[in-house]
N, C-alpha and C positions, 0 to 999 in steps of 0.2 A: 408234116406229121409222119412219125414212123410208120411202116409196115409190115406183116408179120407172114408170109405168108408158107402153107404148110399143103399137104395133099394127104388127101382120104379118098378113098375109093368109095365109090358109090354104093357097092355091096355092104363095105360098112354103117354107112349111112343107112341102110337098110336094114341091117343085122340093129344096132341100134335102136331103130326108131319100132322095134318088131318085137321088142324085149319092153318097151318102157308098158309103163301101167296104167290103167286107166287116166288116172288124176293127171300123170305127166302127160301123155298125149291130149288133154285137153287143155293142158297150159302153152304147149310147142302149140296147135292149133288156133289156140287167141293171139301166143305172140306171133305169129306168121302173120295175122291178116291186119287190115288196117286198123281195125278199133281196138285191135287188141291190149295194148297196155294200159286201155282207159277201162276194159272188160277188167284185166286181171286185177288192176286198183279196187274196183268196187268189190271181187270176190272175196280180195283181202278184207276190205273194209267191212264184210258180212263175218268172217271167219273171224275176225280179231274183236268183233263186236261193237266195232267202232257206228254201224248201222245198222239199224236192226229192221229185217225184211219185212213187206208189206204179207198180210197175212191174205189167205183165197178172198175172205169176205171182205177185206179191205180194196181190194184189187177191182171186185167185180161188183162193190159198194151193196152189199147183200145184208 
């Protein structure tokens, strides 16, 4: 498999990740950890409508 490989300095990785917005630093934050791609699917699937959230009273069967 090809390779690509490129260099960034860490300052910019920092400048970067110092500039992004709420919403993006909690999507870098799901996709960094392990469940994350399975987090960010369902976030989608809440935003796109595809599921529609359990409401307080449903949750805590009120």
């Amino acid at each position: 498999m090809p390779q690509v490989t490129f260099q960034v300095s860490v300052e910019d990785i920092a400048r970067i990740i110092a500039a992004m917005e709420d919403d993006e630093l909690e999507t870098l934050v799901l996709t960094l950890e392990k469940t994350g791609n399975e987090l960010i699917a369902r976030k989608e699937d809440i935003e796109t409508g595809r599921v529609r959230p359990l409401t307080r009273d449903e949750v805590f069967d009120v």
